[in-house]
C-alpha positions as CSV (number, residue, x, y, z in Angstrom):
1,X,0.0,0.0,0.0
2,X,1.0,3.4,-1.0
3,X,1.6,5.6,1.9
4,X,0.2,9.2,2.1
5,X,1.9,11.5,3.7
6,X,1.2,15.2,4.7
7,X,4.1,17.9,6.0
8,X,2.2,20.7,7.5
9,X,4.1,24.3,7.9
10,X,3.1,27.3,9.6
11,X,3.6,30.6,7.7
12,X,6.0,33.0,8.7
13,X,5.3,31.0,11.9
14,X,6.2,33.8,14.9
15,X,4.9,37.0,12.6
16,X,1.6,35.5,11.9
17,X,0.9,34.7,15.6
18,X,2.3,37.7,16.4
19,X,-0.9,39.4,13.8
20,X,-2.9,37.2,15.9
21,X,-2.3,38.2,19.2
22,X,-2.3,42.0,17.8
23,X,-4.6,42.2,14.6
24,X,-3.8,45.6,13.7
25,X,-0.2,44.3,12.6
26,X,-2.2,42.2,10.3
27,X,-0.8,42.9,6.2
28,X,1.7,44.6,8.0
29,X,5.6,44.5,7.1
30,X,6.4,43.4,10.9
31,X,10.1,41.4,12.1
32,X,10.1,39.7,15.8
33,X,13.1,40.5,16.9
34,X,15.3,39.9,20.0
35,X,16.4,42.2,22.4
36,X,18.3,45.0,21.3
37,X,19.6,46.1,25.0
38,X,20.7,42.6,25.7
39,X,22.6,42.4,22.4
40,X,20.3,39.8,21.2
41,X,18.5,42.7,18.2
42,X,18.3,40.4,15.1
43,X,15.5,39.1,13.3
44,X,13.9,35.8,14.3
45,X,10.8,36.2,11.8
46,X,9.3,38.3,9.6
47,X,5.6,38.8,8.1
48,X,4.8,38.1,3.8
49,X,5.5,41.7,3.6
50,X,8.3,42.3,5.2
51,X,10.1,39.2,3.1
52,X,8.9,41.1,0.6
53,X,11.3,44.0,0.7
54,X,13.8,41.5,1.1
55,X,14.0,41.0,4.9
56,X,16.1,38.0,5.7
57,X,16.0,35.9,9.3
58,X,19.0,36.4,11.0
59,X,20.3,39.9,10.3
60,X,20.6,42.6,12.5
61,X,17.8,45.3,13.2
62,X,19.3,47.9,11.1
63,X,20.2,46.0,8.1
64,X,16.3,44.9,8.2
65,X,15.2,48.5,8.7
66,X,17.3,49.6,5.7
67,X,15.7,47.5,3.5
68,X,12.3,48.5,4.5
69,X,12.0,51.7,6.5
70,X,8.0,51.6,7.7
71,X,9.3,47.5,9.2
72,X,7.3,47.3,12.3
73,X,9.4,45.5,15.2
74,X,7.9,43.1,17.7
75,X,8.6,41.7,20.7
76,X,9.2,38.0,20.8
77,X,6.3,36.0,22.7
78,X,7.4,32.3,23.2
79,X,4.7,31.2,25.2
80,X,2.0,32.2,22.9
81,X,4.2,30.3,19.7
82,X,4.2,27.2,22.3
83,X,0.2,28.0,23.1
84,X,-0.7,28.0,18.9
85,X,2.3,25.2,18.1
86,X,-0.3,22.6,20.7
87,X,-3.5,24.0,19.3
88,X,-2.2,23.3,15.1
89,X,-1.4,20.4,16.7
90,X,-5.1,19.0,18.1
91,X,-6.3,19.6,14.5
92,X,-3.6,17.5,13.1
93,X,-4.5,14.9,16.0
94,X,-8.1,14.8,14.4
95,X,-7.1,13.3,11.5
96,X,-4.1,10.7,12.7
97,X,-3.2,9.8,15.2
98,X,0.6,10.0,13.9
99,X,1.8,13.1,14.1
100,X,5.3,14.1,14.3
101,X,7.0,17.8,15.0
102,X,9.9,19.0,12.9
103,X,10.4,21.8,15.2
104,X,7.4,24.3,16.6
105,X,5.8,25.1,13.3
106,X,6.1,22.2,11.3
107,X,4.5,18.3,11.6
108,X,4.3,15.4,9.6
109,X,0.9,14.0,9.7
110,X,0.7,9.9,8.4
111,X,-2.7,9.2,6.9
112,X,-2.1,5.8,5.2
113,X,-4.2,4.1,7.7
114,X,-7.0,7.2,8.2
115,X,-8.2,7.0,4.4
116,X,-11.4,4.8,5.6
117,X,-12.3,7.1,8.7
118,X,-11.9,10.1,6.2
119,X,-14.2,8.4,3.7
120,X,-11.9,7.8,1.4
121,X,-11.1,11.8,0.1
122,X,-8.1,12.0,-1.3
123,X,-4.5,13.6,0.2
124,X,-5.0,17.1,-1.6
125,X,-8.7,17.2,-0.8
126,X,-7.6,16.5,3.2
127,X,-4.7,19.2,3.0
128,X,-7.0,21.8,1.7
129,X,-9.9,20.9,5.0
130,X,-7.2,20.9,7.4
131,X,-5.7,24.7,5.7
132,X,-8.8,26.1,5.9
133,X,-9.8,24.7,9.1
134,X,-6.9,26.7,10.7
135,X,-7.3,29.6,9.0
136,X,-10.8,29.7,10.4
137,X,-9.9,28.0,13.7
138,X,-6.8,30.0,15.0
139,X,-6.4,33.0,12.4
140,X,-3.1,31.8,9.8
141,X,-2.3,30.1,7.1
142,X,-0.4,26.7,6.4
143,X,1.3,25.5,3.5
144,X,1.1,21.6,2.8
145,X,2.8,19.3,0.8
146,X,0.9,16.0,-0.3
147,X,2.9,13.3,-1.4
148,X,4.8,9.0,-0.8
149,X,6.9,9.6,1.7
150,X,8.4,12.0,4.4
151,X,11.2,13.9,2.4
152,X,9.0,14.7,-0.5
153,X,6.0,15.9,1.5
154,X,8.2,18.5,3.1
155,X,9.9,19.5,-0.2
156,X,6.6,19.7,-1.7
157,X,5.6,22.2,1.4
158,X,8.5,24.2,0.5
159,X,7.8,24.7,-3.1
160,X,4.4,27.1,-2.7
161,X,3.7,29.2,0.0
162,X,1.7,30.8,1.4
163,X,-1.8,29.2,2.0
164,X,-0.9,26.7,-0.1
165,X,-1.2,23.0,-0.7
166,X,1.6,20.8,-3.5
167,X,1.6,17.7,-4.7
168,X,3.8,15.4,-5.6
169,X,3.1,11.6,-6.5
170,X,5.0,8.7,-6.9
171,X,4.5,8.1,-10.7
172,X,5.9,11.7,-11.5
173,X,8.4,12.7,-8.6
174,X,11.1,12.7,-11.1
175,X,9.8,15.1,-13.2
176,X,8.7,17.8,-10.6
177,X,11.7,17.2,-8.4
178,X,14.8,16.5,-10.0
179,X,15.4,19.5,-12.0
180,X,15.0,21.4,-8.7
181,X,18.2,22.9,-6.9
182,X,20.2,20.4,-4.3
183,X,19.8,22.8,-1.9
184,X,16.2,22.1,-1.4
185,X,16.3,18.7,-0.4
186,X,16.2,18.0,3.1
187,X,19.6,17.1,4.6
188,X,21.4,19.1,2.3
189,X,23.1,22.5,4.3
190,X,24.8,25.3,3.1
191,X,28.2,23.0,3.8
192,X,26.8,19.8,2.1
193,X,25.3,21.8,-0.6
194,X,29.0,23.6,-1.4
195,X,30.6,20.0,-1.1
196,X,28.0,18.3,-3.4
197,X,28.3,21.6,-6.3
198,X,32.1,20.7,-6.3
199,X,31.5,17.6,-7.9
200,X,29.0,19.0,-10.3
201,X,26.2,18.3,-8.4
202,X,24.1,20.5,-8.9
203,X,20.1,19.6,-9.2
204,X,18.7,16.8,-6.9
205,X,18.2,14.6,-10.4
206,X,22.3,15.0,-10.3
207,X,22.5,13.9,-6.9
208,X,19.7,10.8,-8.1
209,X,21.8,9.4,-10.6
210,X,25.3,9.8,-9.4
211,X,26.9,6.4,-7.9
212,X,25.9,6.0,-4.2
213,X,29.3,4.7,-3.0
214,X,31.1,8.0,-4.6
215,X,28.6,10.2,-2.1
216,X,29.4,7.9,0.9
217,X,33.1,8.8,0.1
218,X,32.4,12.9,-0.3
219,X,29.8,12.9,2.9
220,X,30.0,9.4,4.7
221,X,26.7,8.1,6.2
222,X,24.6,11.1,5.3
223,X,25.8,10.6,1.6
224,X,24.5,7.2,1.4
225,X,20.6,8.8,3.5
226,X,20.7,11.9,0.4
227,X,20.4,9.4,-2.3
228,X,18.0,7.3,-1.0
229,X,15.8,10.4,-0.3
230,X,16.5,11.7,-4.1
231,X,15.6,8.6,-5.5
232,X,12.0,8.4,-3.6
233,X,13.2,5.6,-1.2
234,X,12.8,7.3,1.9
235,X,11.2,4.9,4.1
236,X,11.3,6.2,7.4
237,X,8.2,6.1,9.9
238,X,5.8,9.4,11.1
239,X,6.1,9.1,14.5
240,X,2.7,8.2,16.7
241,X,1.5,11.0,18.6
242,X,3.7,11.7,21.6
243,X,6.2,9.4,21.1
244,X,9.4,10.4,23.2
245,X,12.1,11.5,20.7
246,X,15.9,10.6,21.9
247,X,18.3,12.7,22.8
248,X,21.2,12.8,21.0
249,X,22.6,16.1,22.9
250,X,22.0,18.7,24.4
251,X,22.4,22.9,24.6
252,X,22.3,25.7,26.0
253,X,24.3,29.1,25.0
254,X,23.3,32.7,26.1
255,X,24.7,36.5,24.2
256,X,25.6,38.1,27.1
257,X,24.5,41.9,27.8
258,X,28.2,42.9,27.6
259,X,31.3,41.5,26.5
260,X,33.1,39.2,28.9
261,X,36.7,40.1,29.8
262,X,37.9,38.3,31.9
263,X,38.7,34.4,33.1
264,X,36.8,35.4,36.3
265,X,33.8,36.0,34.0
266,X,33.8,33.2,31.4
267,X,34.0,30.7,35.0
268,X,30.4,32.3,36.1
269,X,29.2,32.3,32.7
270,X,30.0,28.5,31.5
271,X,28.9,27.8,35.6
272,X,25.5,29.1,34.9
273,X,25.1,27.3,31.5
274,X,26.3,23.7,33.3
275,X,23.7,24.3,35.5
276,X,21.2,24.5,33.1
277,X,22.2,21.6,31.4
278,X,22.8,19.5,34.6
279,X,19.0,20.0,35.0
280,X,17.8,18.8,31.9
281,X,19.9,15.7,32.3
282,X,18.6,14.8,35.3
283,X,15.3,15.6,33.9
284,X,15.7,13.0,31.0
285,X,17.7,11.1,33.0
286,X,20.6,11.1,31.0
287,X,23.9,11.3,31.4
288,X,26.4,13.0,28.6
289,X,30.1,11.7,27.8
290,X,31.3,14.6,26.6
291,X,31.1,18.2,26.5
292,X,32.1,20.4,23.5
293,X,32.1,24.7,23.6
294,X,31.6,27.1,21.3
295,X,33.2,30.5,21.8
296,X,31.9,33.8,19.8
297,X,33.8,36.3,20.1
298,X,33.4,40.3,19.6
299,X,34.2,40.1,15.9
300,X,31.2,37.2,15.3
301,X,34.2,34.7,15.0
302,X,33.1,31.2,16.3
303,X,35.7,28.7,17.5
304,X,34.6,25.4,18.8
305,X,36.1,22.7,20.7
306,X,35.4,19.8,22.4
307,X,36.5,16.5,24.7
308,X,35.5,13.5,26.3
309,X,34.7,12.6,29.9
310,X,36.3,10.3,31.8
311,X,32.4,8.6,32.5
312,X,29.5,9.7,31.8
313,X,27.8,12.4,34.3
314,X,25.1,14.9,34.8
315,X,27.3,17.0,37.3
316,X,26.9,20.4,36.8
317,X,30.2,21.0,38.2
318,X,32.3,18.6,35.8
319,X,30.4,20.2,32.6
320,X,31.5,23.9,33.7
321,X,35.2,22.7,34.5
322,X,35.7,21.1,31.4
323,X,34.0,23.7,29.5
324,X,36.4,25.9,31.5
325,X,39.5,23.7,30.5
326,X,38.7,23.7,26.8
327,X,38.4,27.6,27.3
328,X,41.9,28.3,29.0
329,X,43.5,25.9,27.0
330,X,42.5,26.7,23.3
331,X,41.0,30.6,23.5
332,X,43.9,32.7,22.7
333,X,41.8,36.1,23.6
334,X,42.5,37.8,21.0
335,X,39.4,39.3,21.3
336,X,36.7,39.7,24.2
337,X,33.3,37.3,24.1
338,X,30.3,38.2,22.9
339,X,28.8,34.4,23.4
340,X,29.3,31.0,24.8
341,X,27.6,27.6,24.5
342,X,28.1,24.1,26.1
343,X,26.7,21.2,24.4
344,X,26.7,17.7,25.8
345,X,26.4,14.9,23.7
346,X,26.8,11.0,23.2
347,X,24.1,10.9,26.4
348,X,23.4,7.2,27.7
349,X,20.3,6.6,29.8
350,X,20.9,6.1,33.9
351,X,19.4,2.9,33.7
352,X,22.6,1.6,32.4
353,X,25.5,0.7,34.4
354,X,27.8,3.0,34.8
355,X,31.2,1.5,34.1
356,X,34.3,3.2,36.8
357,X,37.7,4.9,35.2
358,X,40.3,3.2,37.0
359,X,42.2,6.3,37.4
360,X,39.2,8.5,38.8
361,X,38.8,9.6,42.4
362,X,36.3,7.6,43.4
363,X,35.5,9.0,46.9
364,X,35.3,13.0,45.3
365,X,32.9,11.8,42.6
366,X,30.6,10.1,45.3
367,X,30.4,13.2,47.4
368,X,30.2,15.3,44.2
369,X,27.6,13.7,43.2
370,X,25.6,13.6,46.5
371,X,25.6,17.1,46.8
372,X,24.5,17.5,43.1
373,X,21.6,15.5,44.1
374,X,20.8,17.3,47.2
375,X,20.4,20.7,44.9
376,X,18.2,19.1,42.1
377,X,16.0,17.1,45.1
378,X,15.8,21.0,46.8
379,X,14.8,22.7,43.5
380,X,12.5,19.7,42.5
381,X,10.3,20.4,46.0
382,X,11.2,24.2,46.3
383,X,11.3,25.8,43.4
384,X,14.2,25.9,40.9
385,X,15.2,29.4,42.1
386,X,15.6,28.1,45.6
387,X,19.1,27.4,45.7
388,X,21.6,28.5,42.9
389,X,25.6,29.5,43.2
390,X,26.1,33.4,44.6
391,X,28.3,34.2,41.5
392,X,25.4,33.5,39.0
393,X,23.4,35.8,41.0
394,X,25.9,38.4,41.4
395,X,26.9,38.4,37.8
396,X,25.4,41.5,35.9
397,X,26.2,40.2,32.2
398,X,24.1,37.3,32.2
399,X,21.3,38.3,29.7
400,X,19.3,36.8,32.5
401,X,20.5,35.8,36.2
402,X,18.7,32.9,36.6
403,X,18.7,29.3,33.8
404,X,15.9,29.1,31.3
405,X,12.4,28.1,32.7
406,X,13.4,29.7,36.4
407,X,11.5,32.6,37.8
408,X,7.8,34.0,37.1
409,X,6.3,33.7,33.5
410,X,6.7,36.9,31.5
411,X,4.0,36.8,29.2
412,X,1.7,39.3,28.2
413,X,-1.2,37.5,25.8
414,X,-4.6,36.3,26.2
415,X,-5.3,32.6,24.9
């Protein structure tokens, strides 16, 4: 049996909820934007009309204001995106019950097994109920692509917007989709995409017909996953509805409201960021075996570096050293730092065993991680912000003084 698969994507996801919330902004060339007092003033989103004056995600405030001097700029309001990404989602939910996110404004939505409870209307004619039904429903517009498999629904979603539903069907994928740019297919970055043109590949159909083991060579694993998605064989599952997705790592980096300058200052910073992510391990009940940093400095230079645990933790403590000893060790402050982010990765669930280094102090681990435990068992029955290290507090760069998710909630909108 054919499958028939739907990718569903909010338009200009954060501006249209934004019109929502405010409906005067509505036609409006408007840009969310972050912060420009905590150094965080680029453009997260931007409305139909703004992208029409040639507004681009990602670039500063005044570079967007240039380009279109009447741009409105809003506020970022997470918790209403969160609110809206739920609500899309119980619609979805009415029609399959396998849905998968691909981030907050996007889903998959499986209806290969739905077809009889939907009396038997086909893909395009369901795409165009559930467009209009959120339109009407919660006040913006979708596009949807219609088509065999997971890849090609989300290219098709891609390929008209906004308001807009695309198919593409088995029996004629290779006309509609091979003469279109590499760049388009999902899994191929900016990197891939400059790797892939070096070899003359340019078009998907080039990346269809050249020989599978010459891509493993130029791109390893993912070369071998890009042309089975070019050549229509993508085969991989839409999740059910609220299955638990694994971990592979984990994040968190924060612009700070000034540049740091000193060692002093990079400690408290990578101290507050371990914390954060020493919570969500615990959380997941995870541990990570190693911890890599990424350093941006002044100049928007990013340098990244990285290294292995001795065994895997979730100690808050051991991230922020580590992250501290690739700092000392490889920065050459050359110039002051704008930003920093830990990631942990290659986590392992706490279920396993935990196998011992031979050369690790067993006894300062043990009380190490009792303490640790203590603080995550106080926060769990107090309050996050109940106990927390003085220098986090004290610190007056920190865009904010306490980790993500900690203090009262901020927003401002009605549901």
């Amino acid at each position: 049996m054919q499958r028939l698969i739907l990718h569903c994507d909010i338009n200009n996801c954060f501006a249209s909820i934004e019109a929502v919330l405010n409906p005067s902004l509505r036609g409006k060339a408007i840009a969310v934007c972050g912060s420009q007092a905590e150094r965080h003033g680029i453009v997260l989103a931007k409305s139909e009309a703004a992208k029409r004056y040639g507004v681009k995600t990602g670039e500063v405030i005044w570079q967007a204001k240039r380009k279109c001097p009447n741009l409105l700029i809003v506020a970022p309001h997470y918790d209403a995106y969160l609110h809206y990404s739920k609500e899309v989602r119980k619609i979805y939910e009415s029609y399959t019950n396998q849905v998968e996110s691909f981030g907050l404004d996007e889903c998959w939505l499986d209806l290969s097994q739905s077809l009889a409870l939907l009396n038997q209307r086909s893909g395009s004619e369901i795409a165009y109920e559930i467009k209009e039904r959120v339109k009407r429903e919660l006040g913006f517009t979708l596009s949807i692509g219609v088509s065999f498999n997971k890849v090609f629904a989300k290219l098709a979603s891609d390929l008209k917007k906004p308001d807009a539903v695309t198919l593409i069907r088995k029996e004629e994928f290779k006309s509609i989709v091979w003469p279109l740019d590499v760049s388009l297919l999902l899994g191929v970055g900016r990197s891939t995409c400059e790797k892939l043109k070096f070899y003359a590949i340019h078009s998907i159909g080039d990346l269809a017909r050249s020989p599978a083991q010459l891509l493993k060579r130029i791109l390893g694993k993912n070369g071998s996953t890009l042309w089975i998605n070019a050549n229509g064989l993508d085969s991989s599952p839409v999740l059910y509805n609220h299955t638990p997705i694994p971990h592979k790592s984990m994040g968190h980096g924060q612009t700070f409201a000034a540049d740091l300058v000193s060692l002093d200052e990079v400690r408290c910073a990578l101290l507050f960021l371990a914390q954060h992510l020493s919570q969500r391990l615990r959380d997941n009940e995870t541990r990570a075996s190693g911890v890599q940093l990424t350093i941006r400095d002044s100049a928007l230079v990013f340098k990244q570096f990285q290294e292995r645990l001795a065994q895997p933790s979730q100690s808050a403590a051991l991230i922020a050293k580590t992250a501290f000893k690739l700092f000392s060790t490889y920065y050459l402050w050359q110039k002051n730092v704008r930003a920093l982010t830990i990631t942990v990765y290659e986590l392992s669930s706490t279920a396993l065993p935990l196998q011992g280094s031979l050369f690790a102090d067993r006894e300062s681990i043990a009380k190490n991680e009792a303490l640790e435990k203590s603080i995550y068992d106080i926060r769990q029955r107090f309050g996050k912000r109940s106990i927390l290290p003085a220098s986090i507090l004290s610190s007056k760069k920190l865009s904010s003084p306490l980790p993500q998710g900690i203090g009262p909630p901020t927003h401002s909108w009605k549901s």
